[in-house]
Every structure is written in structure tokens, then in C-alpha cells.
C-alpha positions in Angstrom: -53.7 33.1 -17.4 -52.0 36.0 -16.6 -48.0 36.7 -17.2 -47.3 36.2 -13.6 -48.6 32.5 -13.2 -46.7 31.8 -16.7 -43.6 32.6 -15.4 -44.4 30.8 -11.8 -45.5 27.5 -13.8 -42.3 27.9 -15.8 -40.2 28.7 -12.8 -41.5 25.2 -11.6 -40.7 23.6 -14.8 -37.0 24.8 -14.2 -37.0 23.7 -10.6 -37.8 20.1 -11.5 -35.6 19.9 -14.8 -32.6 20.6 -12.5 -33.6 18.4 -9.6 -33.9 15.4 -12.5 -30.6 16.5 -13.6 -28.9 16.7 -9.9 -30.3 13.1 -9.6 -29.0 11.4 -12.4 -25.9 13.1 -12.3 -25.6 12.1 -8.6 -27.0 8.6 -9.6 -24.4 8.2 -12.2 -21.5 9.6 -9.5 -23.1 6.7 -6.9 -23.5 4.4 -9.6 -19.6 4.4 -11.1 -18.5 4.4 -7.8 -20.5 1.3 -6.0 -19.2 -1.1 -9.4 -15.6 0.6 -8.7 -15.6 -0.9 -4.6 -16.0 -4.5 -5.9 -12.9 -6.8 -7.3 -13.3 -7.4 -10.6 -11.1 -9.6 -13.2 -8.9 -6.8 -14.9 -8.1 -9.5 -17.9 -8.4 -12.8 -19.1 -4.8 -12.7 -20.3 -4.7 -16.7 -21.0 -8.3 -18.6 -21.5 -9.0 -21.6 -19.4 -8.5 -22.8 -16.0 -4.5 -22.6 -16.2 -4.4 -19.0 -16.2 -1.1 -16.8 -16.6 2.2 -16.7 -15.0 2.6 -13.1 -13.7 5.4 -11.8 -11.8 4.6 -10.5 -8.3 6.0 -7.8 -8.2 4.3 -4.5 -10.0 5.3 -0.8 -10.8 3.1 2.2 -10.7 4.0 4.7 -13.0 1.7 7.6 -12.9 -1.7 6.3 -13.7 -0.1 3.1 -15.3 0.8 -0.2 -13.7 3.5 -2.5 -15.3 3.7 -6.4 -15.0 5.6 -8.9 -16.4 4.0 -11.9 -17.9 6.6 -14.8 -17.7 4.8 -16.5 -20.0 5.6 -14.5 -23.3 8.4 -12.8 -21.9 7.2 -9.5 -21.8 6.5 -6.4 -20.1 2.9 -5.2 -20.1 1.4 -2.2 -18.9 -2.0 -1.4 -17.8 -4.5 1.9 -17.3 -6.8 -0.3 -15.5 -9.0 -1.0 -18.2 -9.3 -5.0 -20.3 -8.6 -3.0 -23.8 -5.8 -0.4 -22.0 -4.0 -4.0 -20.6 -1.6 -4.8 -23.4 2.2 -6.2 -24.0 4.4 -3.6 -24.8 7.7 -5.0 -25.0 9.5 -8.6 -25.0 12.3 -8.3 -22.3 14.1 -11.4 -24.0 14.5 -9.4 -27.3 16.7 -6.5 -25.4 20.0 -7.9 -24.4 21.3 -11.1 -24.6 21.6 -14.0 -21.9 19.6 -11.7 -19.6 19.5 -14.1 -16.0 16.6 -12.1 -14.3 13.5 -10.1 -15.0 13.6 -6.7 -15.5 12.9 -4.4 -12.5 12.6 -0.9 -11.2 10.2 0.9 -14.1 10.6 4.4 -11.8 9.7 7.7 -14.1 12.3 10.6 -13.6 13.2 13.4 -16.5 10.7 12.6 -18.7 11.9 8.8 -18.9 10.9 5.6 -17.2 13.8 3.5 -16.2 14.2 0.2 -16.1 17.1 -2.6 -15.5 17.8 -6.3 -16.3 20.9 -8.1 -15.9 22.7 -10.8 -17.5 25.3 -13.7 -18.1 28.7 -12.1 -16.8 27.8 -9.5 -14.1 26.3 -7.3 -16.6 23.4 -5.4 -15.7 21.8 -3.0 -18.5 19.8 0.6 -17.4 17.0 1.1 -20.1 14.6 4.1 -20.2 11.5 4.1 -22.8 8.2 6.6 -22.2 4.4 6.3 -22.3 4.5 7.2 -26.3 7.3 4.9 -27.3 7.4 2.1 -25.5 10.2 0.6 -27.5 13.5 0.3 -24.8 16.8 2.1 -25.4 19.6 1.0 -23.7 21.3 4.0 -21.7 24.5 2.1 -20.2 25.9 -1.0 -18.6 26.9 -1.7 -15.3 28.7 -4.1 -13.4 26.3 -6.4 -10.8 28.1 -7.6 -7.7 26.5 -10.0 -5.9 24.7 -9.0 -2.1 22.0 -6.6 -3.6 19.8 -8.6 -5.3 18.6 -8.0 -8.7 15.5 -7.9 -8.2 13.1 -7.9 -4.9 15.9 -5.4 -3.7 14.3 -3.1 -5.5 11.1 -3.1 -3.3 12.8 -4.4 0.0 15.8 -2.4 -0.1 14.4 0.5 -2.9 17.8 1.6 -4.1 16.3 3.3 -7.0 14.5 6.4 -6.9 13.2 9.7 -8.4 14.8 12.9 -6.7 14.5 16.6 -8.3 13.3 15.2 -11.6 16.3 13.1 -11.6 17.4 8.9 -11.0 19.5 8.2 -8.0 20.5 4.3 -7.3 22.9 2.3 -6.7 25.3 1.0 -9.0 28.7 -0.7 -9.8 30.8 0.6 -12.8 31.5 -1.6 -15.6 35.0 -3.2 -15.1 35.6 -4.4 -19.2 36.5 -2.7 -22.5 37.2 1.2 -22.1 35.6 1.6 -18.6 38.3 1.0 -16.1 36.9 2.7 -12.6 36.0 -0.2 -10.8 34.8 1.7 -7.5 31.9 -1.1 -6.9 28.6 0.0 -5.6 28.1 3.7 -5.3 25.8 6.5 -5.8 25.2 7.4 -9.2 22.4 9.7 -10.9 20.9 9.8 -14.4 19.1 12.5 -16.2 17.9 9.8 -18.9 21.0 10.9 -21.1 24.6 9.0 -21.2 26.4 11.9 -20.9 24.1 13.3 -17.5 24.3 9.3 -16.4 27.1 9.4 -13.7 28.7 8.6 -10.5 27.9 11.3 -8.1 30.2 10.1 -5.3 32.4 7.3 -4.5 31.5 7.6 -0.5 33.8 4.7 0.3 36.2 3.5 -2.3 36.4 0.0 -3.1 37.4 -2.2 -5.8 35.1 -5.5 -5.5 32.1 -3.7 -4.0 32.0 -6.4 -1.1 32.2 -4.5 2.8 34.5 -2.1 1.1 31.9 0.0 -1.1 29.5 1.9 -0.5 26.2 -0.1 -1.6 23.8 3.0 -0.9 20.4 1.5 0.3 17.4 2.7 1.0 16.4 5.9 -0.4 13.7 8.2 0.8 13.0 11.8 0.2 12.7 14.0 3.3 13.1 17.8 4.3 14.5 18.5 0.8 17.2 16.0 0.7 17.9 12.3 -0.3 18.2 10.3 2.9 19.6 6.8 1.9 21.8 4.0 4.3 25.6 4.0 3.3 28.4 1.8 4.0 31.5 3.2 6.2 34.5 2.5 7.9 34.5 2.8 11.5 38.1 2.1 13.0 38.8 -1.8 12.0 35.1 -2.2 10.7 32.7 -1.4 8.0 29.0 -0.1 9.3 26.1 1.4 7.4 25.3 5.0 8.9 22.9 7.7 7.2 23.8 9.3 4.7 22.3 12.9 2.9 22.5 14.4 -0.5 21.1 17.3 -2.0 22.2 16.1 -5.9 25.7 17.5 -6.0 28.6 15.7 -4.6 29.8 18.0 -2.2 26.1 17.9 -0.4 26.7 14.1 -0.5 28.0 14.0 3.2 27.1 11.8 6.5 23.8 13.1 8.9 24.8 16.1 10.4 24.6 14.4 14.1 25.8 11.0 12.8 24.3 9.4 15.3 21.6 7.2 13.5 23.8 3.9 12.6 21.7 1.5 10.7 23.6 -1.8 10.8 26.6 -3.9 10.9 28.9 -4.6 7.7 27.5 -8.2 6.9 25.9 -8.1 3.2 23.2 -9.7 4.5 22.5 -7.7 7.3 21.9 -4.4 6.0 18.0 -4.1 4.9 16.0 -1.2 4.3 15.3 0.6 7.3 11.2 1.3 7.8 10.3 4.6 8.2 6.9 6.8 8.2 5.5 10.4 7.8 3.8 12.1 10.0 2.7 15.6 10.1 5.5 16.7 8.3 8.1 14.2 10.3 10.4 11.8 9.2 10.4 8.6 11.7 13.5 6.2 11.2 13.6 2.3 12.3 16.8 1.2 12.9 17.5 -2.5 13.7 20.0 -3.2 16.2 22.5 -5.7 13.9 25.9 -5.2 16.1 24.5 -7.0 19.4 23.5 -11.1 18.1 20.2 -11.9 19.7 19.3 -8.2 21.1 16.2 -8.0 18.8 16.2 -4.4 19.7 14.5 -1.6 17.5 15.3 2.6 17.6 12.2 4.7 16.4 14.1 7.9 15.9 12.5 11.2 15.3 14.2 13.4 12.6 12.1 16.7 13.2 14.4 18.5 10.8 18.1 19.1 9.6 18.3 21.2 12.8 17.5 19.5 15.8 19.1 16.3 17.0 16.7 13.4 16.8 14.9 12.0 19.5 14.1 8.2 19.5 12.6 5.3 22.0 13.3 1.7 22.0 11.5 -1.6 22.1 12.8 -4.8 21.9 10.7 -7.3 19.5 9.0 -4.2 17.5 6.9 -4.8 15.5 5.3 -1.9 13.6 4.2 1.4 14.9 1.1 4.3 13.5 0.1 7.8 14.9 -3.2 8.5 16.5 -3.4 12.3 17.0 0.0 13.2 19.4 0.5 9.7 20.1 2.5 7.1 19.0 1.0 3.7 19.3 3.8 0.5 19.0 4.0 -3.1 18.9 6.7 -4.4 21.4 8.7 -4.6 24.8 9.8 -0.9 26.1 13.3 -0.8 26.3 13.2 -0.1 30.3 11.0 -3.6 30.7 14.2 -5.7 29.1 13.3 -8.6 25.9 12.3 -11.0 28.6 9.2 -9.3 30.2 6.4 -11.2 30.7 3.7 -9.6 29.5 5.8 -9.9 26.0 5.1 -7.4 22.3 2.2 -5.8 23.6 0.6 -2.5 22.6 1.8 0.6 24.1 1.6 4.1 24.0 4.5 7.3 24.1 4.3 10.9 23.4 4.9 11.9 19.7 7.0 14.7 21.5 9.2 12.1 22.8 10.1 14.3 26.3 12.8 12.6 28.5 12.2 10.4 29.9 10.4 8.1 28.0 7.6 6.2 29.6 5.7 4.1 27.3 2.4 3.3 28.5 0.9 -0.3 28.4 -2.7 0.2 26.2 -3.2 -3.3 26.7 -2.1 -7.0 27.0 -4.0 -8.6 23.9 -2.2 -12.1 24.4 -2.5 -12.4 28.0 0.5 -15.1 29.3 2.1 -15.7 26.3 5.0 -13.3 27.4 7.5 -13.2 24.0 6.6 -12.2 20.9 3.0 -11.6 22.7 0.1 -10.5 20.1 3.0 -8.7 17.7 0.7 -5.7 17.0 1.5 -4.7 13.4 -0.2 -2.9 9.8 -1.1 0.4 11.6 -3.8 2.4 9.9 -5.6 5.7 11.0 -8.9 5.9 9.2 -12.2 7.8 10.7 -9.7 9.0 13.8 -9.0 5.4 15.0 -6.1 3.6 14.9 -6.5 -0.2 13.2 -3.9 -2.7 13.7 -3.8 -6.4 13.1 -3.0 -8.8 16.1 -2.9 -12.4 17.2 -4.4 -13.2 20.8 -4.1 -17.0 19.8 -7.9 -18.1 20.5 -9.3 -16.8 17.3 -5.3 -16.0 16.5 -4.9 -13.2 13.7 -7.9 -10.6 13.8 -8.4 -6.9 12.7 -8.5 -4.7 16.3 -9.4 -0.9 16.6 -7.9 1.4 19.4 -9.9 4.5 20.2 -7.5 7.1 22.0 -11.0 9.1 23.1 -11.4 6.2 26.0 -8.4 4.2 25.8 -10.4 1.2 24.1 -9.1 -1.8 22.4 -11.8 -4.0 20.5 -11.3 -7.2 18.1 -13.3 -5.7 14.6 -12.8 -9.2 12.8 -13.9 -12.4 13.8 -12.2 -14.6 10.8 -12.8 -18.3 11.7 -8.9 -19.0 12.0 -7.0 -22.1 14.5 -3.8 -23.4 15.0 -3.6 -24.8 11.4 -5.1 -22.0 10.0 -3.4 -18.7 11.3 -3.9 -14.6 9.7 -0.5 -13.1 9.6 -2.4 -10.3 7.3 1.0 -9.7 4.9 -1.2 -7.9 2.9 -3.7 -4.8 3.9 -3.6 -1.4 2.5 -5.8 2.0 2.8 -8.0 2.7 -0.5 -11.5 4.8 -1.5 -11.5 5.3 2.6 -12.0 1.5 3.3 -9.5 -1.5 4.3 -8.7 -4.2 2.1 -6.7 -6.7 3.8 -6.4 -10.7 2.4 -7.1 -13.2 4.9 -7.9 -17.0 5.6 -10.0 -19.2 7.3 -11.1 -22.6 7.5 -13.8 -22.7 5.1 -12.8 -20.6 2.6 -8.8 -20.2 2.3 -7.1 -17.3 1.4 -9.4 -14.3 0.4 -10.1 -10.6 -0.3 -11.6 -8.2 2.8 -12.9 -5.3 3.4 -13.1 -3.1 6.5 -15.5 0.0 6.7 -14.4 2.2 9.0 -17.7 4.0 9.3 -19.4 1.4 10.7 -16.5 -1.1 11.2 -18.6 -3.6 8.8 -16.2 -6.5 6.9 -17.2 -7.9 3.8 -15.5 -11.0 1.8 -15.2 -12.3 -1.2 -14.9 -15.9 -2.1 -13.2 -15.6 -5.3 -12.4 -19.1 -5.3 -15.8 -20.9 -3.8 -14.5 -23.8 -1.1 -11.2 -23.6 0.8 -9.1 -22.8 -2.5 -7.5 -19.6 -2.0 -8.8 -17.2 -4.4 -6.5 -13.9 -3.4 -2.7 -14.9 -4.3 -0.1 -13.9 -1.7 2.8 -14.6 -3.6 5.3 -11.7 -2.3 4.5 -10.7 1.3 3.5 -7.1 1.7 3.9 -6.1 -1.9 0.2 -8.1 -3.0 -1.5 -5.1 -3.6 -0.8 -2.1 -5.7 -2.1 1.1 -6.5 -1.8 2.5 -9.2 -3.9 6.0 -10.2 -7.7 5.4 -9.1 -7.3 1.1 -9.2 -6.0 -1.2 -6.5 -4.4 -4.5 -8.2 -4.2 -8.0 -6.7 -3.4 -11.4 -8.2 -6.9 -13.7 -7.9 -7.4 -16.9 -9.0 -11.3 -17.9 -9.9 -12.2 -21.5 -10.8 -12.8 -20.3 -14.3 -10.1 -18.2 -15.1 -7.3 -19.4 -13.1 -4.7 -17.2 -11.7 -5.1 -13.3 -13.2 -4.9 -9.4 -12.3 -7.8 -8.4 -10.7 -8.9 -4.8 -9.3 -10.8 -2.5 -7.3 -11.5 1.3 -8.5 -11.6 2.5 -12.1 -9.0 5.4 -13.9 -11.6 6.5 -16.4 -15.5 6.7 -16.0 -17.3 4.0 -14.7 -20.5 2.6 -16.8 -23.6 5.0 -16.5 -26.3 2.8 -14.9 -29.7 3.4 -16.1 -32.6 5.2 -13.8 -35.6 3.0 -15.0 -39.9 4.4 -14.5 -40.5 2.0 -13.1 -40.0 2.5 -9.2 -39.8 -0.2 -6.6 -41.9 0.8 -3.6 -39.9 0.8 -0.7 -40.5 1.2 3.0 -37.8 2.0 5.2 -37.9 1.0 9.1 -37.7 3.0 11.2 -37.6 6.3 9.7 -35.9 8.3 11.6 -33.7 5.7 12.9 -30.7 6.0 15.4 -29.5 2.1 15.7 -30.8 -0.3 13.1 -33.1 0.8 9.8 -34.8 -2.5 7.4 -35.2 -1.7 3.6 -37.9 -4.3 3.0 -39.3 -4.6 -0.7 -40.7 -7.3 -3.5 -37.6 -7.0 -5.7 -35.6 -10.2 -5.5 -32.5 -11.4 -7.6 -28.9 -10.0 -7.8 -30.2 -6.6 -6.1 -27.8 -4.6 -4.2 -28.8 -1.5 -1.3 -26.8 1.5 -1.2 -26.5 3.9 1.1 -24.8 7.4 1.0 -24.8 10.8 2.4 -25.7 14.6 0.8 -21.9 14.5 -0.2 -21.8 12.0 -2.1 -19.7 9.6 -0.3 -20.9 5.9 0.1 -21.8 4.6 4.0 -22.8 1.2 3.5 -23.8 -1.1 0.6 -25.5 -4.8 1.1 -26.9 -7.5 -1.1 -30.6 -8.6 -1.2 -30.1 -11.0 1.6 -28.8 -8.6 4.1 -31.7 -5.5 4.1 -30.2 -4.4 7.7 -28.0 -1.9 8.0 -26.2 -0.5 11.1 -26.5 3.0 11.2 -25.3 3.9 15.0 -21.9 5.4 14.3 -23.6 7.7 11.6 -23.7 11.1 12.2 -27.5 13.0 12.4 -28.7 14.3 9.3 -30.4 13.2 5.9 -29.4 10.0 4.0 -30.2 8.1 0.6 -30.6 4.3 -0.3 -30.6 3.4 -3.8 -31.8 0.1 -5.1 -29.8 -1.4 -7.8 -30.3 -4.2 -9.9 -28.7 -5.1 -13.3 -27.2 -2.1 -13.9 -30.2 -0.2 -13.4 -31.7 1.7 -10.4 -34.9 0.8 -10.0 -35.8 2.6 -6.8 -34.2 5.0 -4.5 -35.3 7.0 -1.3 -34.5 9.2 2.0 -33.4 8.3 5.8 -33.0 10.4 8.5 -30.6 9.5 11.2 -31.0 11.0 14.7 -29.9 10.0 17.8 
């Protein structure tokens, strides 16, 4: 054999060494990622049926999640893994006659703050880090009732991380050697006591009730601190915008000072909603000062230059973005709150040009006039717009609006009635799919998933029957993300109620390529509609299917082999047949159309 065939045969030796070692690398990629998509229990914190008593409201702190577990009194923190998921403090131990949980856990300086109050309007702000979780108490502040201790945090977020540094809203202590009693104003911390201050006393008051303040809800836009912020106005006390840049003098109203969020009732001032897009601040301002208007402002803070444009809707009821568009839930402001076609989806420039003419995309609740279908959860994904809606004959369903044609379609067909209604408080974008909770009739309260590749839903039963396995205890705030894991409460029959998740922070388990390959036969091949995976394997199999980048289309248990492949674009695709952690056969499909 001469030298040339040697080096061809060992050029072909080469060749398939690195194709085996493409494939199980890429089978190990697939692999980790397919067990990350399905909800697993994160822990069994307390054996049997009873389960444990978690708080429902979480923190994400880089790739971290905190809890608290009411039933030891303490604070635990999780990476997403069952050893990583550990107590780490006992917030009873901190400060004495505490009255609520702690809350807030936001990371700024180096330090993650945290606060709890107590017997006698006391409220302490503690800061601790990844490495020494062990809490040090910073400084104590006086708590006036009309915030909230706790959910006011999430519904109202008056803490936040600006420039490295904490902004929120506080009241100064009014006992021993602290004498300033301003009430609730802005203050800032650097995670020292000496960089922990008041940064402005916007409107001076003594008792912090309509006469302070009581700076609510931050967000960071254009370089600034954009939060809501109590004011006179003549004989009365309103909430307008407010901006900072960290230093007191840039502590001042909105340039235009147009945008007035609400009226001066403690009650009445909430966090106003507001979205990103393309670089754009859009602001969602109730209208408190007129009783019974139920009239919304979208306004349109382009940047610190231009005066905002806005549109109005009476009965709003969420809005998203579809390319230029602006897609809304509601009654145009033109139509009046007492048009018949009712809270509709519409449609209106992102431009915003005067004047306004939202267009009607269509009347999913046809004569129900009012509240109509309430369009609402807006998500783009896969350059459609999803939205939840109730047309109250199958009541709350997933829909998709496709700008390309103007098309509306119902994607979900839950098996909901009068008794048994959606109102979808929890759905959120993750690993480019859906997960919404939802109930029917025969199952109760459960996880979903929307693909919006193919528009395909999957369910779990977590809790067989009509028990509800996924736990809605706290509205929109059920899911949350924290790193590479989404994190819901579930309750099993087994385990009772625990922290379960989707995704993994560290590397999933390597799943084993076995000799051993299952024949399979793919029909047809090419397909352009419909393609069958038949083969002899039975028993907890699962069928994957993925494109050349690596990015999972479409996976199925052994009794579904069908998979709907229309909305796939031409080209070359992969199944992989797994069964007990191990892939024991795999293949190609070509898609053409």
C-alpha cells in the first residue's frame, strides 16, 4: 500500500472520529436541553403529602432565586439545583417583634438588600452577599402605613438598583437621636451607613400621609430614574412624574410635566404599567381624578427631548408591539366607554401621528358590548403577536394575530365553561416557548406550554384529576426567572405543595448514545405537512426533533408519533429517539414545500 492511500485511509479515520464527536456533542447539547423544557420538582423541602409553606413571592438575584419558607422562618436561596437549594438565614433571629416577612432582596454595590419591619413602625434595611449570607443591619426606618410592606414591593416596586446604587422609598426614623421626620421620600444607599441617605425631600411632610412624597414606581429609562411622586397642585395633592439622575438637584419634575399619574388617595396611586420597545419607554397612566371614567393614557416617552405623544382607551386592558404597530385591548377614546362592540382588539400606529385612529382588528366577543373579550398578556414570539382572550363560548383561550394578513385565530382550545373560566394571571416568555397556567374541567389548575413554531400546546397534569397541580397564589407574579430556570409553586399528590422548575443553570445530565440502534422509518420523507416516526420501541420513549442549529422544533411522547411540520421552514432536520436517558436511535428529515 503505497503512502498516498495511507494517508487517504487515515484522512477517513479523521473524518469519522470528528463526525462521532459532532454527534455526541450535539446529542449531549439536545439531550440537556429536552430534560431542561419539562417541570420538574426543584426540592422535596418537607416529606409527605403536606408539603411546605412557601411565600409567593420570589427574588431573582443574578443567577440565584430567594424564597421564604414560613415554615422554619427562613430565607432560602436557590441556584436551581436540589443540593444548591438551602436555608441560609432565619429572619426571626434578626430583629425583634418583626410583624412581616422580609422583602425586596435587590443586589446594588456589591450588596443585596433586604427589609423587614416590626412592632412600632420600625422597619430595618439589611444587606448580606452571595459569600456571607449572614445579615447586617444597615439602618432603621420609620414605616407609615399606605405602602404596604410587602407585595408593594412587586406591585408598586419602590426599590430598585440605579448606577450601582439603591433607590426606594423610605420614611426617617422619628425616635432617639433621629429627629427629621420628613415621611416618605427618596433616599439612596451605597450599602454603607454613611452613603445611606435621603436624596431629596420632594414634598415636605411630617406624617407621610398626602403630604409626602411616597415615591412609587421606579423604572430605569434614557439614563435616568423615572419613578411616580406625590405633589401639590393648588388646594390638592396629585402624583406626577418625577426624574433623577442620582444627585438631588437632577431630582426634578418631567421636563413637560404633563404625564400626571393619579389622584392623592393612598389607595389610589398604583404602579403605573409601562413597556420597552425598540428603545422606547411607553407609560400607562390610569385616569384616578374622574370616578367611574375607566379611562387609560398610553403615552410615548421617545426621549428627554420630545414631548410625548399618547392615545386613550377606555377599559384598557393590556397592550404589545407587532412590528410598527401597536396592538391594544379596549374602547378608543373617540368611540366613548359605552360602545357597543365593547374592549376589543384594535390597532394604532407606533408613530402615533395626529390624529389618532385606532383600527378595529376584530370583535372577538361579538354582542357582549363592555368589558368585551378584555384582550390582555401580549407576547411577540416567531413575529406574531399572542394574547389571551375570553369570547365566552369556550371563554379564556390563547389567540394569535398575524399583522402579514390581518388574522386573528383561537391557538388553545382549553375545555373551560361558566364555572370554570381562564383569566391566564400567569404566562410568561422562556427557552422561545409560552408557559402559561390554566384550568379546565377535568383537570384543574395546570402548567402549559405554547410553541410558537408550530403553535402546538402541551400540559401537564401535575396533580392527576381535577386538583390543581400549578399554585396561583399571587396573580401575575407565579412564575419566576431566575438565570437559565423558570420557578412555579406545584403541588403533586406525593409531594404536596413545592418549588418546581423548567431550565437548568449548570449542565444538564449527559444522556448516553447506546449500539444498539432502533430502526426507524420516517413517513414521508421529504415531507411538507405531516411526517409519522413509526418504530418497535415502546415504554416511556420520547421523539425529538431539531434543526442544523441546534434549536429544538417539536418533541412528543410514544403515543403521539405525528408531528406537524407545515410552518417549518425547507431544509434538513433530525429526530432523536430517547428512552431512559439514553438515545437509542436518531435520524434525518427533509422538509420541502
Amino acid at each position: 500500500m503505497n503512502t498516498y492511500q495511507n494517508k487517504f485511509k487515515m484522512l477517513i479515520y479523521i473524518n469519522r472520529m470528528f463526525a462521532l464527536i459532532l454527534i455526541s456533542c450535539f446529542s449531549l447539547f439536545i439531550c440537556n436541553y429536552i430534560n431542561a423544557q419539562n417541570p420538574e420538582i426543584l426540592k422535596d423541602i418537607t416529606s409527605g403529602t403536606q408539603g411546605t409553606n412557601i411565600e409567593t413571592v420570589y427574588y431573582p438575584v443574578d443567577h440565584y432565586m430567594f424564597f421564604i419558607n414560613n415554615d422554619d422562618s427562613s430565607v432560602w436561596r436557590t441556584d436551581g439545583t436540589s443540593s444548591g437549594t438551602v436555608p441560609i438565614f432565619k429572619y426571626s433571629n434578626l430583629i425583634n417583634n418583626w410583624t412581616h416577612l422580609p422583602y425586596g432582596f435587590i443586589k446594588a454595590s456589591g450588596v443585596i438588600f433586604f427589609a423587614i419591619q416590626t412592632i412600632g413602625d420600625t422597619v430595618g434595611l439589611f444587606t448580606f452577599t452571595h459569600s456571607n449570607t449572614t445579615p447586617v443591619l444597615l439602618r432603621k426606618f420609620r414605616y407609615v402605613t399606605g405602602g404596604g410592606p410587602l407585595y408593594s414591593i412587586k406591585l408598586q416596586r419602590q426599590m430598585v438598583e440605579f448606577n450601582d446604587k439603591l433607590y426606594f422609598n423610605a420614611a426617617d426614623f422619628y425616635k432617639g437621636n433621629i429627629t427629621n421626620n420628613l415621611g416618605r421620600e427618596l433616599w439612596v444607599s451605597d450599602g454603607t451607613l454613611n452613603g445611606t441617605k435621603m436624596l431629596k425631600d420632594i414634598n415636605p411632610g411630617n406624617y407621610g400621609f398626602d403630604t409626602d412624597s411616597d415615591p412609587t414606581g421606579f423604572v430605569v429609562a434614557y439614563g435616568k430614574l423615572l419613578f411616580g411622586a406625590r405633589v401639590q397642585d393648588g388646594p390638592r395633592y396629585i402624583f406626577k412624574l418625577y426624574e433623577t439622575d442620582g444627585t438631588e438637584t437632577g431630582t426634578k419634575p418631567y421636563k413637560y410635566g404633563i404625564i400626571q399619574l393619579a389622584a392623592s388617595s393612598s389607595n389610589s396611586m398604583t404602579a403605573f404599567a409601562f413597556q420597552f420597545y425598540k428603545g422606547t419607554l411607553y407609560i400607562v397612566v390610569k385616569d384616578f381624578l374622574t370616578p367611574g371614567s375607566d379611562l387609560s393614557t398610553v403615552h410615548k416617552l421617545v426621549n428627554f427631548n420630545d414631548i410625548p405623544r399618547s392615545f386613550s382607551a377606555y377599559k384598557f386592558s393590556g397592550f404589545g408591539f407587532l412590528k410598527d404597530k401597536i396592538v391594544f385591548g379596549g374602547i378608543p377614546y373617540d368611540k366613548g366607554p359605552a360602545d357597543p362592540i365593547g374592549a376589543e382588539l384594535y390597532l394604532v400606529d407606533t408613530l402615533l401621528n395626529y390624529p389618532i385612529q385606532p383600527a378595529l382588528i376584530k370583535d372577538i366577543a361579538v354582542d357582549v358590548g363592555g368589558y368585551g373579550s378584555a384582550p390582555s398578556n401580549f407576547i411577540t414570539s416567531n413575529n406574531m403577536l399572542y394574547f389571551t382572550a375570553m369570547d365566552y363560548v369556550q371563554f379564556g383561550q390563547v389567540w394569535k394575530f398575524d399583522l402579514s394578513n390581518n388574522s386573528v385565530v383561537q391557538v388553545s382550545h382549553i375545555q373551560s365553561n361558566a364555572n370554570n373560566v381562564n383569566f391566564f394571571h400567569s404566562i410568561i416568555p422562556f427557552n422561545n416557548n409560552i408557559y402559561f397556567e390554566a384550568r379546565d374541567s377535568m383537570h384543574g389548575n395546570e402548567l402549559y406550554k405554547l410553541n410558537p413554531m408550530n403553535d402546538s400546546i402541551t400540559y401537564w397534569d401535575i396533580y392527576p384529576g381535577t386538583y390543581d397541580g400549578f399554585i396561583n397564589a399571587n396573580s401575575s407574579y407565579s412564575f419566576c426567572q431566575a438565570g437559565k430556570v423558570l420557578y412555579f409553586l406545584g403541588n403533586d399528590e406525593s409531594q404536596g405543595m413545592e418549588i418546581w422548575k423548567i431550565g437548568n443553570n449548570a449542565a444538564g445530565v449527559e444522556l448516553k448514545m447506546i449500539n444498539a440502534k432502533v430502526f426507524a422509518k420516517v413517513v414521508p420523507n421529504p415531507a411538507n405537512e405531516n411526517v409519522y416516526i413509526d418504530y418497535k420501541e415502546e415504554g416511556n420513549v420520547r421523539l425529538l426533533l431539531f434543526d442544523v442549529c441546534h434549536r429544538l422544533m417539536e418533541s412528543q411522547t410514544d403515543d403521539n408519533r405525528n408531528f406537524n411540520i407545515s410552518n417549518f421552514a425547507m431544509g434538513i432536520y433530525y429526530y432523536k429517539i430517547i428512552k431512559e436517558n439514553s438515545i437509542i436511535g436518531f435520524g434525518k428529515l427533509i422538509v420541502r414545500h
